[in-house]
mmCIF file of the N, C-alpha and C atoms, coordinates in Angstrom:
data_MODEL
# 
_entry.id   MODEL 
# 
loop_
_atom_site.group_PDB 
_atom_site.id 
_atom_site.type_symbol 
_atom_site.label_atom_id 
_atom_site.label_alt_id 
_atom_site.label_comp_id 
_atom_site.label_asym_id 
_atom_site.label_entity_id 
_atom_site.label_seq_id 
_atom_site.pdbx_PDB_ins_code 
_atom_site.Cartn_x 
_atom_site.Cartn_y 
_atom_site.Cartn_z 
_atom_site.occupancy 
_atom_site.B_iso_or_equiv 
_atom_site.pdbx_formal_charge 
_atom_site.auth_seq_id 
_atom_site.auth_comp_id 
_atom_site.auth_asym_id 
_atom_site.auth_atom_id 
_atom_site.pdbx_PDB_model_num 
ATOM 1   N N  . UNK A 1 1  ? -5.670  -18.926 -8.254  1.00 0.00 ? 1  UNK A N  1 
ATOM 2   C CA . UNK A 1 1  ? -4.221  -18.900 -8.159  1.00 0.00 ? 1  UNK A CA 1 
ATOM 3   C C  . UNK A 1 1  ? -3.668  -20.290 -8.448  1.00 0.00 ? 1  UNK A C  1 
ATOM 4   N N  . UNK A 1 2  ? -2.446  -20.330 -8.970  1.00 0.00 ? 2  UNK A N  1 
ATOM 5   C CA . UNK A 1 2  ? -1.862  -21.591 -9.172  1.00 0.00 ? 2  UNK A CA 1 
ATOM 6   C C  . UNK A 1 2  ? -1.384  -22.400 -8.535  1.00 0.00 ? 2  UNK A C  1 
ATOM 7   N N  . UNK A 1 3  ? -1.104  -22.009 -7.605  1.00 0.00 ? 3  UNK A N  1 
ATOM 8   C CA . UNK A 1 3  ? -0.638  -22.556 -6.060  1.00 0.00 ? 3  UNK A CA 1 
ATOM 9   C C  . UNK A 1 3  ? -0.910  -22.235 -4.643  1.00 0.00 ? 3  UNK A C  1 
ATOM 10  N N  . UNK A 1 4  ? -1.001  -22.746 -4.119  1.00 0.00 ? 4  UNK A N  1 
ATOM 11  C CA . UNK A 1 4  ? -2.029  -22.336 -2.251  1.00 0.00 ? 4  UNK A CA 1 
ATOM 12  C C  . UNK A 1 4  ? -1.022  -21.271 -1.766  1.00 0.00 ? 4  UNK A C  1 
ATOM 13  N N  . UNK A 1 5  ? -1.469  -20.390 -1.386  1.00 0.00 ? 5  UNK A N  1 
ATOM 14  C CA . UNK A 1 5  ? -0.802  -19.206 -0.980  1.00 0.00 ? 5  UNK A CA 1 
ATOM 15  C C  . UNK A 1 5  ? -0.724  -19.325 0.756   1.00 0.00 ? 5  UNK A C  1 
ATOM 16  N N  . UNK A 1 6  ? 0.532   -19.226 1.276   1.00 0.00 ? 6  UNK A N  1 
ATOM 17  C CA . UNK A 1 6  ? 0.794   -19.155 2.961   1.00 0.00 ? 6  UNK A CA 1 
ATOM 18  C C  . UNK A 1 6  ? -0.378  -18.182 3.624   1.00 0.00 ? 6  UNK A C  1 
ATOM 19  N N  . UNK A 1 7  ? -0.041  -17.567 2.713   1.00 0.00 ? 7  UNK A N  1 
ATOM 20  C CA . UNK A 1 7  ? -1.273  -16.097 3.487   1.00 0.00 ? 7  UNK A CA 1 
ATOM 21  C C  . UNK A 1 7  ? -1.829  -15.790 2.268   1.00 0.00 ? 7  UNK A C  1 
ATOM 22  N N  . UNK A 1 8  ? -3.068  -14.470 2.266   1.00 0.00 ? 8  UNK A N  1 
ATOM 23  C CA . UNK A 1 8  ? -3.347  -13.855 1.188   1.00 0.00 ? 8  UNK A CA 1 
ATOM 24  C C  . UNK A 1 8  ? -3.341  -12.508 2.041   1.00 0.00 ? 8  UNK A C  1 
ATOM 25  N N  . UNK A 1 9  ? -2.442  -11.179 1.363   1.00 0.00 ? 9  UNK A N  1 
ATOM 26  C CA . UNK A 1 9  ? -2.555  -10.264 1.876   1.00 0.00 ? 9  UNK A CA 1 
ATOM 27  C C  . UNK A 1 9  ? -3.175  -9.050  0.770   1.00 0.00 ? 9  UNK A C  1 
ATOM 28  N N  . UNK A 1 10 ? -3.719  -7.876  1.189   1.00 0.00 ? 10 UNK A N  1 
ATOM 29  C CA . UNK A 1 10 ? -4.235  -6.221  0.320   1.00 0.00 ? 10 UNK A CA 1 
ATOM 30  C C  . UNK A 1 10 ? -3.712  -5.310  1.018   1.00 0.00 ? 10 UNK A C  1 
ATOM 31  N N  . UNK A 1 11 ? -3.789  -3.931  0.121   1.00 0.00 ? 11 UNK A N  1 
ATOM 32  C CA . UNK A 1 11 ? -2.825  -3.296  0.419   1.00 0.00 ? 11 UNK A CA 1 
ATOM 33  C C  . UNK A 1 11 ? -1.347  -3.300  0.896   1.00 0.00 ? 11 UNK A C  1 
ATOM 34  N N  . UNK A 1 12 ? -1.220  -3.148  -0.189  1.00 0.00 ? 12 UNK A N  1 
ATOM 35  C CA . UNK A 1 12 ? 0.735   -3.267  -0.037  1.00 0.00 ? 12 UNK A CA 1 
ATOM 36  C C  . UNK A 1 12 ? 1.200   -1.867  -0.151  1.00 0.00 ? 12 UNK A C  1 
ATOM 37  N N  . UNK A 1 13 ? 2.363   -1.939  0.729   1.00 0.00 ? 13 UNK A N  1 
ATOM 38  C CA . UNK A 1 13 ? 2.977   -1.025  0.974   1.00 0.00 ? 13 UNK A CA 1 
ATOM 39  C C  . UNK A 1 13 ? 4.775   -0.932  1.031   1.00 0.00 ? 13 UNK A C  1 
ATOM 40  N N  . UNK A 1 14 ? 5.586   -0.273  0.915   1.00 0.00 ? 14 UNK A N  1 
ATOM 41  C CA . UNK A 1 14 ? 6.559   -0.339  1.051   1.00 0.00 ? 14 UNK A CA 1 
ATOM 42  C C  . UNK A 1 14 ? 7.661   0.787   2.085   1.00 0.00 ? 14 UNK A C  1 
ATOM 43  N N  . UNK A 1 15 ? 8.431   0.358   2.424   1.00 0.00 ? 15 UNK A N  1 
ATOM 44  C CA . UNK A 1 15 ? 9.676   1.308   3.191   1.00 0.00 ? 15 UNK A CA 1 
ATOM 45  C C  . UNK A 1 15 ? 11.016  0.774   2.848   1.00 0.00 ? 15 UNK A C  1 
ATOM 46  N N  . UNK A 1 16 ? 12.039  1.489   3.214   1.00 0.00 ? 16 UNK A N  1 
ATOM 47  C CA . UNK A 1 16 ? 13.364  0.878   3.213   1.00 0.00 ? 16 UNK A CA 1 
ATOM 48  C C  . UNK A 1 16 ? 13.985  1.246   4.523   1.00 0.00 ? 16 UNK A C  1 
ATOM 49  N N  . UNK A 1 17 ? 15.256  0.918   4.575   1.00 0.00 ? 17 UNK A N  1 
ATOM 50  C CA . UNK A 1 17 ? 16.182  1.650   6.039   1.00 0.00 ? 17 UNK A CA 1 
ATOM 51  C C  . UNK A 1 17 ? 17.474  2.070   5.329   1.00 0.00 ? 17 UNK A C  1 
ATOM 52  N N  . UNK A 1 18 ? 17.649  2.290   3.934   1.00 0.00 ? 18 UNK A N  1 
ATOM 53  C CA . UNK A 1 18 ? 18.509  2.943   3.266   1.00 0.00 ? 18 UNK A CA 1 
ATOM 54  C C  . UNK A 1 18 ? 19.699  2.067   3.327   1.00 0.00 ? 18 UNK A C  1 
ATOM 55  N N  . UNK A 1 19 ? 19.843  1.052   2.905   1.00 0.00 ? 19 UNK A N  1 
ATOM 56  C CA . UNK A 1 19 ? 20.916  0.502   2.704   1.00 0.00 ? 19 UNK A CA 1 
ATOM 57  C C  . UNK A 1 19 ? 20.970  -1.258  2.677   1.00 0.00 ? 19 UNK A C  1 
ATOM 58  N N  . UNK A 1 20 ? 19.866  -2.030  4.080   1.00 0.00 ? 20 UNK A N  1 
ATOM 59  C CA . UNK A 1 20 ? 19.767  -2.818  4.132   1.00 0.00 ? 20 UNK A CA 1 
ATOM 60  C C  . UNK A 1 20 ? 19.040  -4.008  3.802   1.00 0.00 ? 20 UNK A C  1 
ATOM 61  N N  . UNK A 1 21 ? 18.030  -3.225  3.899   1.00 0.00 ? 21 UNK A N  1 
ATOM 62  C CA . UNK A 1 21 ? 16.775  -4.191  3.514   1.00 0.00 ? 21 UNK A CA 1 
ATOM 63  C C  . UNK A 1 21 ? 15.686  -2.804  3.316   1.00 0.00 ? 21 UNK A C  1 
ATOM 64  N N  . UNK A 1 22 ? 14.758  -3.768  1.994   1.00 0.00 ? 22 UNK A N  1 
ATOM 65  C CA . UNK A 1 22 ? 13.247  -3.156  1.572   1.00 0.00 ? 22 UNK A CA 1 
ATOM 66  C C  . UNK A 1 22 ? 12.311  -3.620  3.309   1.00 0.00 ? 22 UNK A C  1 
ATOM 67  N N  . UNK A 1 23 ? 11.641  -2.872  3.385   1.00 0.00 ? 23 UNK A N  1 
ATOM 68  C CA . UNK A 1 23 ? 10.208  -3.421  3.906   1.00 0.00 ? 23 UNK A CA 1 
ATOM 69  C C  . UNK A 1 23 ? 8.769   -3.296  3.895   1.00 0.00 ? 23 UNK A C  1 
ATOM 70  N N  . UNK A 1 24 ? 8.000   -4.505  3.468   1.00 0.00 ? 24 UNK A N  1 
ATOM 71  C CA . UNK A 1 24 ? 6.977   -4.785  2.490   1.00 0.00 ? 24 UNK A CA 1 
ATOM 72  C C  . UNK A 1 24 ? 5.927   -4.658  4.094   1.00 0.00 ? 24 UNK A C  1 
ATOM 73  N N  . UNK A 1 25 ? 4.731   -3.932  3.382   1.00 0.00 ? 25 UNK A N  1 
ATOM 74  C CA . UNK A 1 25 ? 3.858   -3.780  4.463   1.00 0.00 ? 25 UNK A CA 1 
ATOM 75  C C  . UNK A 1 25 ? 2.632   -4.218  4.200   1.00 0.00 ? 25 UNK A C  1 
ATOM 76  N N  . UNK A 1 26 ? 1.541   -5.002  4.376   1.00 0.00 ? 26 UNK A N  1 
ATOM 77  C CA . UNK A 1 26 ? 0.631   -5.719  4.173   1.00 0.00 ? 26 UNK A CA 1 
ATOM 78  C C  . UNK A 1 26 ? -0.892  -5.624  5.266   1.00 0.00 ? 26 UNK A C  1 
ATOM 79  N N  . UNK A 1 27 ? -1.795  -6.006  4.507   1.00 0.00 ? 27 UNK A N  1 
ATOM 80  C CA . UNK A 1 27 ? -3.009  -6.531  5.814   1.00 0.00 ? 27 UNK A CA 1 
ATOM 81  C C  . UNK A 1 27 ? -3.135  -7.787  5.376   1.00 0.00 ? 27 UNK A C  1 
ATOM 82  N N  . UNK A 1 28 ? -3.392  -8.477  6.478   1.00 0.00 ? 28 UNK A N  1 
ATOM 83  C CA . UNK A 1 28 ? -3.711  -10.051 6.011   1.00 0.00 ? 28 UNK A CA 1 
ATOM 84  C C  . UNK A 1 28 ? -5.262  -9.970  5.319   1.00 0.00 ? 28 UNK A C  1 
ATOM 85  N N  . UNK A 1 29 ? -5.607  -10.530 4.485   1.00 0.00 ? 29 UNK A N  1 
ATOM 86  C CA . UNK A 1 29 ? -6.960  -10.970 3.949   1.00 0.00 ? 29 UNK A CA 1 
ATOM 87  C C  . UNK A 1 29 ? -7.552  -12.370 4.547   1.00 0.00 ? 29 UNK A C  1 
ATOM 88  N N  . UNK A 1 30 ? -8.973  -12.346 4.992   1.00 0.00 ? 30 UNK A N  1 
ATOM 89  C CA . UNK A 1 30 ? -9.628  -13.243 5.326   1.00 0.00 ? 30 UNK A CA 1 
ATOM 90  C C  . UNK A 1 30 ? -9.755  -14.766 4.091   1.00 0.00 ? 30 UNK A C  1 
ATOM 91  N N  . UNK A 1 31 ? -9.149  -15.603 3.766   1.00 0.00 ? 31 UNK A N  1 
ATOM 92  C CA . UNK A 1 31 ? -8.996  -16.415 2.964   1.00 0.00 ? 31 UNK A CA 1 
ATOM 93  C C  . UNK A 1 31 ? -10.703 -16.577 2.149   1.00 0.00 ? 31 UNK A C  1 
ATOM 94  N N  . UNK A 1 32 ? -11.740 -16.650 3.557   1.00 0.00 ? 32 UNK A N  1 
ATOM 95  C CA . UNK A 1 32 ? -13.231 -17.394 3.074   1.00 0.00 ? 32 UNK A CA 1 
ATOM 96  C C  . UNK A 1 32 ? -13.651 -15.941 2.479   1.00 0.00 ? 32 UNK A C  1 
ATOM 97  N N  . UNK A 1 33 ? -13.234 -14.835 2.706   1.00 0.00 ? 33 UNK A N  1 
ATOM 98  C CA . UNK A 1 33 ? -14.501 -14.081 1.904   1.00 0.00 ? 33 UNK A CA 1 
ATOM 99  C C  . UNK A 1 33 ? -13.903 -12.913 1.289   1.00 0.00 ? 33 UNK A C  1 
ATOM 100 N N  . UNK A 1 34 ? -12.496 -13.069 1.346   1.00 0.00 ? 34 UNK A N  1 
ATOM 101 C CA . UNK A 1 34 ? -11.619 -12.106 0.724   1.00 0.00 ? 34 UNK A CA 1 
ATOM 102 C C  . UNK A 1 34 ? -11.642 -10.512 0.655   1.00 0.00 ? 34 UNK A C  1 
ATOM 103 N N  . UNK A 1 35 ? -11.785 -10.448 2.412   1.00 0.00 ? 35 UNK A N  1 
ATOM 104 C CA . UNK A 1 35 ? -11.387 -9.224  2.724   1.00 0.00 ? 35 UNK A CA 1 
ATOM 105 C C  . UNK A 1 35 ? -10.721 -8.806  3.476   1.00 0.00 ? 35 UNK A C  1 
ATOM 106 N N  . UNK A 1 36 ? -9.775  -7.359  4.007   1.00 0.00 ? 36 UNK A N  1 
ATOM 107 C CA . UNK A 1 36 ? -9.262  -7.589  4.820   1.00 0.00 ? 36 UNK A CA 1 
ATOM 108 C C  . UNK A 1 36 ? -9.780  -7.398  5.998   1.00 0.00 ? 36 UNK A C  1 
ATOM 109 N N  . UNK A 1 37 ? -8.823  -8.126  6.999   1.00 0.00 ? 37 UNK A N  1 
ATOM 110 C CA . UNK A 1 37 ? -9.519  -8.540  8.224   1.00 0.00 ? 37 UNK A CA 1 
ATOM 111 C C  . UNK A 1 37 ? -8.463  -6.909  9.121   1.00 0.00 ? 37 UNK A C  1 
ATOM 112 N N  . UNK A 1 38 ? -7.862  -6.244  8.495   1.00 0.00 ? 38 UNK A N  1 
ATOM 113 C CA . UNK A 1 38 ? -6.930  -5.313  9.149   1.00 0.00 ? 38 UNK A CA 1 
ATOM 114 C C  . UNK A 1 38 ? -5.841  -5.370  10.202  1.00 0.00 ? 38 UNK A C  1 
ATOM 115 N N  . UNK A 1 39 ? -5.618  -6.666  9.998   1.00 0.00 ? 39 UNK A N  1 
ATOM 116 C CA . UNK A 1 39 ? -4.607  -6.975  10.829  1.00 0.00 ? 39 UNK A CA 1 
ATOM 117 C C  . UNK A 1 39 ? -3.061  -6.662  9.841   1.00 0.00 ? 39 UNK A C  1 
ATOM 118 N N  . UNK A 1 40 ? -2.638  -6.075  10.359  1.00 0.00 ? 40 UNK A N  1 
ATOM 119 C CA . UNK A 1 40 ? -0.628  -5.733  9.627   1.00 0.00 ? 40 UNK A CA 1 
ATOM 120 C C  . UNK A 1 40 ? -0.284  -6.898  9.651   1.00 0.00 ? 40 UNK A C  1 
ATOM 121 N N  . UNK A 1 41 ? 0.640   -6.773  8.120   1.00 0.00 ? 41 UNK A N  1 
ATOM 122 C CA . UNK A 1 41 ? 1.768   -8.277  8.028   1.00 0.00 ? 41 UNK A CA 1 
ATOM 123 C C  . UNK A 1 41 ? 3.006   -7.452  7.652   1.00 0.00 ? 41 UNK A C  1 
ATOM 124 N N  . UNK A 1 42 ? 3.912   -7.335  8.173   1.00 0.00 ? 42 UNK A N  1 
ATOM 125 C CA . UNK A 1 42 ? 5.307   -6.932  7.401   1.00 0.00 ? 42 UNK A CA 1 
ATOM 126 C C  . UNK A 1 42 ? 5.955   -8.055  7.199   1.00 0.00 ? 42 UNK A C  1 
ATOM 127 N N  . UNK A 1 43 ? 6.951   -7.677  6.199   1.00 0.00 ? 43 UNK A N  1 
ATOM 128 C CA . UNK A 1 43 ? 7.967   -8.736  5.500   1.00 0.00 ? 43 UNK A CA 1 
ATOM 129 C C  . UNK A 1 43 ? 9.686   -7.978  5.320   1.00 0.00 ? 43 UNK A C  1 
ATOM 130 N N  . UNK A 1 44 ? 10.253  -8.281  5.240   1.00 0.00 ? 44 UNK A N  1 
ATOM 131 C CA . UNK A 1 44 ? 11.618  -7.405  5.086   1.00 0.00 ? 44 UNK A CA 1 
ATOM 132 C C  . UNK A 1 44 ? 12.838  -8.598  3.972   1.00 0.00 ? 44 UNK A C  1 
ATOM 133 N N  . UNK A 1 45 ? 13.297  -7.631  3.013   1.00 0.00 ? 45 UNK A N  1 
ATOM 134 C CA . UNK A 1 45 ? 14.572  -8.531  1.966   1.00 0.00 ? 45 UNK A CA 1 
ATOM 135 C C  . UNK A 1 45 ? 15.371  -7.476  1.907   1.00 0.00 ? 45 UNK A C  1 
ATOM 136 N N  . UNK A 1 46 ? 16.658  -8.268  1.294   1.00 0.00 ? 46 UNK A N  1 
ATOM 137 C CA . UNK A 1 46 ? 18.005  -7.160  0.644   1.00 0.00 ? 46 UNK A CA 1 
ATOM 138 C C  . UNK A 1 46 ? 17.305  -6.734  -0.137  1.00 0.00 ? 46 UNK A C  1 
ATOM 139 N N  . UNK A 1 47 ? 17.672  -5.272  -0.507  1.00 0.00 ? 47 UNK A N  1 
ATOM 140 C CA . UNK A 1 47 ? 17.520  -4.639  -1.756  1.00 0.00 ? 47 UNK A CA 1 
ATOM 141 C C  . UNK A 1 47 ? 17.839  -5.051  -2.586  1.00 0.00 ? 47 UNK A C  1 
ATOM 142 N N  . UNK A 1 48 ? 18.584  -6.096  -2.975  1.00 0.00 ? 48 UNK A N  1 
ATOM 143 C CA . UNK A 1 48 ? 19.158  -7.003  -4.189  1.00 0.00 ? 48 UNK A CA 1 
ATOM 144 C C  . UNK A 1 48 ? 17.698  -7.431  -5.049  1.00 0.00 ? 48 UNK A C  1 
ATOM 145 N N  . UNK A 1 49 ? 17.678  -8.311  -3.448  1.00 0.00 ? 49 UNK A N  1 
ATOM 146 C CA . UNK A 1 49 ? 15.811  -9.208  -4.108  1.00 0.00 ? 49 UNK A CA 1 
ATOM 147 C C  . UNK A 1 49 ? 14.566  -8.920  -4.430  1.00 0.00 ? 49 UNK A C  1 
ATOM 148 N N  . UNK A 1 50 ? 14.690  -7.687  -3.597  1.00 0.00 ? 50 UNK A N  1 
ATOM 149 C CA . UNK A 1 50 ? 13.910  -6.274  -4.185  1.00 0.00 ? 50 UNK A CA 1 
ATOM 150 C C  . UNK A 1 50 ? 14.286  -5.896  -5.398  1.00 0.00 ? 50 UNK A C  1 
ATOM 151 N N  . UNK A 1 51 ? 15.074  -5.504  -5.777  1.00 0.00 ? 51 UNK A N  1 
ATOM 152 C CA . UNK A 1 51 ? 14.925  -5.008  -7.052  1.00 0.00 ? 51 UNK A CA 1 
ATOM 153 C C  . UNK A 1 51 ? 14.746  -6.123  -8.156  1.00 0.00 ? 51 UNK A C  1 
ATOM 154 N N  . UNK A 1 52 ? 14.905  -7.939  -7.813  1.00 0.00 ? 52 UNK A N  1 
ATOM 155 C CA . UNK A 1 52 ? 14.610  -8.618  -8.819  1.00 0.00 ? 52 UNK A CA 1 
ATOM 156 C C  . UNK A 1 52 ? 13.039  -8.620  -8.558  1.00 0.00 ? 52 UNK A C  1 
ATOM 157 N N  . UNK A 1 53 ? 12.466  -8.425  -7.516  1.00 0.00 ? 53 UNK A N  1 
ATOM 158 C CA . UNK A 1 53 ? 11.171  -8.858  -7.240  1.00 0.00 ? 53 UNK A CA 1 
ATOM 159 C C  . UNK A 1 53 ? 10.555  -7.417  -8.291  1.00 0.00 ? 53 UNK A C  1 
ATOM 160 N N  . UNK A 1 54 ? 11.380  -6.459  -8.238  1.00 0.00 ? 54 UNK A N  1 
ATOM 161 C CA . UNK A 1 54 ? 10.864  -5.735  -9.147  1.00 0.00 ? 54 UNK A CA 1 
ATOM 162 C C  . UNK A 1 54 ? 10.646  -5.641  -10.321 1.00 0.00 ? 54 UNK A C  1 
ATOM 163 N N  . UNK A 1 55 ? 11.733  -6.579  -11.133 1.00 0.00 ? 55 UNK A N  1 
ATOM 164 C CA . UNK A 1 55 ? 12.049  -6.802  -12.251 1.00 0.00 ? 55 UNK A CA 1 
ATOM 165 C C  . UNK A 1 55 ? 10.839  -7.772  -12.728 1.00 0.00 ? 55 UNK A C  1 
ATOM 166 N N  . UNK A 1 56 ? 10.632  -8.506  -12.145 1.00 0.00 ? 56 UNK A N  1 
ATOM 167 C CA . UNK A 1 56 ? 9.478   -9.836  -11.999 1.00 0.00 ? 56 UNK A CA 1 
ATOM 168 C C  . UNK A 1 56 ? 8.044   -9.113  -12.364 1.00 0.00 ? 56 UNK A C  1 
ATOM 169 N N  . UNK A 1 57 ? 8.133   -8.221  -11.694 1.00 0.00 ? 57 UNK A N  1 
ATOM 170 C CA . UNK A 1 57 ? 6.800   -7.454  -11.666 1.00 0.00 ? 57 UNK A CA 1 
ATOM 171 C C  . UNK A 1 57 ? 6.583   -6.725  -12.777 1.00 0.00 ? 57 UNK A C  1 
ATOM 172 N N  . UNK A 1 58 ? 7.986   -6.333  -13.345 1.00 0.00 ? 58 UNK A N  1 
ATOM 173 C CA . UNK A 1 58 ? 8.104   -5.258  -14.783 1.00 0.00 ? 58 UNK A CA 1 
ATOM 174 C C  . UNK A 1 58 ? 7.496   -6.160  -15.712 1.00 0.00 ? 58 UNK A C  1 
ATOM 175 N N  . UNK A 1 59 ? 8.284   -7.118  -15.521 1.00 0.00 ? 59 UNK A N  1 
ATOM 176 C CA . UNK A 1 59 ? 8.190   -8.468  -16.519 1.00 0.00 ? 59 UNK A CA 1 
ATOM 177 C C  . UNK A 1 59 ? 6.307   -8.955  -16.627 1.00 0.00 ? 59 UNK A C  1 
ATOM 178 N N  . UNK A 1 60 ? 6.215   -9.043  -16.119 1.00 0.00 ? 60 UNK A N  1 
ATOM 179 C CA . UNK A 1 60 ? 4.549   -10.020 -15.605 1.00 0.00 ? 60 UNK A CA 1 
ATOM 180 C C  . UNK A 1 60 ? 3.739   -8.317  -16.277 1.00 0.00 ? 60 UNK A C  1 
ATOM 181 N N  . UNK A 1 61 ? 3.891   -7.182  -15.729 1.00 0.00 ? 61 UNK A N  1 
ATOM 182 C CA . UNK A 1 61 ? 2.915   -6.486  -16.320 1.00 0.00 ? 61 UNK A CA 1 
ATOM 183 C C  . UNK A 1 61 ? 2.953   -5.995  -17.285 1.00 0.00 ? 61 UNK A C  1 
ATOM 184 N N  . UNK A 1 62 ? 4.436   -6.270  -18.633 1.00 0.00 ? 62 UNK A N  1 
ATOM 185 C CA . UNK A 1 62 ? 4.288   -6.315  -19.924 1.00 0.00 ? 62 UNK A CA 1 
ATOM 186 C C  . UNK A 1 62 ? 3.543   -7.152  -20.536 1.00 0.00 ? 62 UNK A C  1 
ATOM 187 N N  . UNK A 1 63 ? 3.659   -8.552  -19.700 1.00 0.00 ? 63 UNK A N  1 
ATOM 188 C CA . UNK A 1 63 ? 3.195   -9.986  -20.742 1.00 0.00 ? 63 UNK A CA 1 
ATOM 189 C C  . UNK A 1 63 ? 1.738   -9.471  -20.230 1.00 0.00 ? 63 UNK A C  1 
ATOM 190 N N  . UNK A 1 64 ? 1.060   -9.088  -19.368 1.00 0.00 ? 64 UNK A N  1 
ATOM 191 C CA . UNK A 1 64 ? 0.039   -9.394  -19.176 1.00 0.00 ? 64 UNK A CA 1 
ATOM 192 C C  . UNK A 1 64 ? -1.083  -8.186  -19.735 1.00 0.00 ? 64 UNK A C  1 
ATOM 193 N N  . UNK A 1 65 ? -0.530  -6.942  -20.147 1.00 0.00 ? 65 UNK A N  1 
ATOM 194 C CA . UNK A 1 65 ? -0.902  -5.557  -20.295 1.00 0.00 ? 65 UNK A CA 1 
ATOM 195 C C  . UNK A 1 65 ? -1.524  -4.853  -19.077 1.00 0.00 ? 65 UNK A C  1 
ATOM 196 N N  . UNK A 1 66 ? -0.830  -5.200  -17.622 1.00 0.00 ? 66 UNK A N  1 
ATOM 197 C CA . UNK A 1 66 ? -1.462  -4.260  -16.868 1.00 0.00 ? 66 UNK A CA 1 
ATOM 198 C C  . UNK A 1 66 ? -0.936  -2.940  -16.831 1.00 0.00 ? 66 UNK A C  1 
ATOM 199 N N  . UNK A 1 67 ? -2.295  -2.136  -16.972 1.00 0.00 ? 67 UNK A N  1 
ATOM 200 C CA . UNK A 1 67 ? -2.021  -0.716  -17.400 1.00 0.00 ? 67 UNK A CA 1 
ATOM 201 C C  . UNK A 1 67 ? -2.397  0.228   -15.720 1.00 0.00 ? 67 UNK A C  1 
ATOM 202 N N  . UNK A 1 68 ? -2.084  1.749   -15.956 1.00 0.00 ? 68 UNK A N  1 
ATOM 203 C CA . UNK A 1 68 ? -2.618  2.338   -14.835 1.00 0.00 ? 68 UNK A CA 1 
ATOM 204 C C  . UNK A 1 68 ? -0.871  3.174   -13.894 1.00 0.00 ? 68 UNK A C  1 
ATOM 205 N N  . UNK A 1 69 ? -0.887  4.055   -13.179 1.00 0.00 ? 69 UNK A N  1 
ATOM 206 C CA . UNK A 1 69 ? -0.030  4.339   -12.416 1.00 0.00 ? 69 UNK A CA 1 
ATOM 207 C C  . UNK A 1 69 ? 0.063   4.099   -11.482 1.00 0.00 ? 69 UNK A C  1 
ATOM 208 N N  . UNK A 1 70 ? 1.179   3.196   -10.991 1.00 0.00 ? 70 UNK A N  1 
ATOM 209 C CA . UNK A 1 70 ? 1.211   2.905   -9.733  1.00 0.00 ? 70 UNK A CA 1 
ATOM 210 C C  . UNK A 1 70 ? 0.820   3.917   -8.168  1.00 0.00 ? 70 UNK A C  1 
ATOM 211 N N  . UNK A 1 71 ? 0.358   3.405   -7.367  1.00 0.00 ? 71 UNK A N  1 
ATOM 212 C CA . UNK A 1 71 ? 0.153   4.402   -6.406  1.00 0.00 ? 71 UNK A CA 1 
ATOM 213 C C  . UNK A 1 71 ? 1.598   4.723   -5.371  1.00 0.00 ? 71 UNK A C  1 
ATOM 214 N N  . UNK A 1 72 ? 1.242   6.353   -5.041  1.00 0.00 ? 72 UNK A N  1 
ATOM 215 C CA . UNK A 1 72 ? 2.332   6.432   -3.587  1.00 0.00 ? 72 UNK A CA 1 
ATOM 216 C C  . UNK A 1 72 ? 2.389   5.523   -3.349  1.00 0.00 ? 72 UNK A C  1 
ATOM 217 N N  . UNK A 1 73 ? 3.713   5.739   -2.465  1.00 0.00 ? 73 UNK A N  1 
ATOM 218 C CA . UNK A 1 73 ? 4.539   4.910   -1.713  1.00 0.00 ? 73 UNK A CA 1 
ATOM 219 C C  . UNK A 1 73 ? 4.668   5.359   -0.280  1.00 0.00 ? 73 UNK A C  1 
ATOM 220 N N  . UNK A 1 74 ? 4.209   4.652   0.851   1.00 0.00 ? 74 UNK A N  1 
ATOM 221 C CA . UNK A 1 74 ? 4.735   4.763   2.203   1.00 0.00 ? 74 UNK A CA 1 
ATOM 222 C C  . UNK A 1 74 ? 6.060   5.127   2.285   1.00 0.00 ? 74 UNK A C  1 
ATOM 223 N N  . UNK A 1 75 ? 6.756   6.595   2.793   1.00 0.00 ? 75 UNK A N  1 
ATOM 224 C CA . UNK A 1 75 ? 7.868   6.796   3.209   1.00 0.00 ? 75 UNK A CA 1 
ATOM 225 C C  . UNK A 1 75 ? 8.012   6.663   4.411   1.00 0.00 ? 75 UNK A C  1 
ATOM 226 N N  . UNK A 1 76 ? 8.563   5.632   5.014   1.00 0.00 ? 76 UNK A N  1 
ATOM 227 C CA . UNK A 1 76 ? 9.234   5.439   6.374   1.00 0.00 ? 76 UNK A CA 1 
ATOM 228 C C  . UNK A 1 76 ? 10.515  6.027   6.726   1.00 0.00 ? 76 UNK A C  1 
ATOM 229 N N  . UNK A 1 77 ? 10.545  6.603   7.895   1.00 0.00 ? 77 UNK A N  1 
ATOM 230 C CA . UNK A 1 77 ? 12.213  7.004   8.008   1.00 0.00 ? 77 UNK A CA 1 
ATOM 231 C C  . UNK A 1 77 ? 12.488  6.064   8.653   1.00 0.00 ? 77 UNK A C  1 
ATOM 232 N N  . UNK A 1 78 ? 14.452  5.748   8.487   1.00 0.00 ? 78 UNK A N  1 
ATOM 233 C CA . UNK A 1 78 ? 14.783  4.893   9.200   1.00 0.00 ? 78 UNK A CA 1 
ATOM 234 C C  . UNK A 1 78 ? 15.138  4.835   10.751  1.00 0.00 ? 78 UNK A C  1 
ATOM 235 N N  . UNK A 1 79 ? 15.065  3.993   11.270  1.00 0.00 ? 79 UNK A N  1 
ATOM 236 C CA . UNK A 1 79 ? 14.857  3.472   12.684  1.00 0.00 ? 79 UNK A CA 1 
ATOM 237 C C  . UNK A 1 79 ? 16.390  4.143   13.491  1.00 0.00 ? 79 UNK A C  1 
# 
């Protein structure tokens, strides 16, 4: 990686609460042997930054040719 990462997390996941914010669902990964250790990380943004974070992602897997269908999605209902 190009830069030291705060965390390294696998399996990602997603939810929303319909209006306010995305929320990103994670396991932390063990840094030394790169697995997960199964501990949950959530994260939460506006849907704004979500959808650029999406755009980012559109972007990066044209330049790069990642191919394949994305998997389900965690549906959470809201709180």
């Amino acid at each position: 990686m190009a830069q030291r990462p705060d965390m390294v997390v696998c399996n990602p996941n997603a939810s929303s609460d319909r209006g306010k914010a995305v929320f990103f669902h994670f396991e932390i990964v063990n840094p030394a042997t790169l697995e997960s250790t199964g501990k949950p990380h959530n994260i939460a943004m506006p849907h704004a930054d979500a959808k650029r974070l999406l755009g980012i992602l559109e972007e990066m897997s044209k330049q790069y040719g990642w191919v394949g269908k994305a998997p389900e999605v965690l549906r959470v209902p809201p709180n």
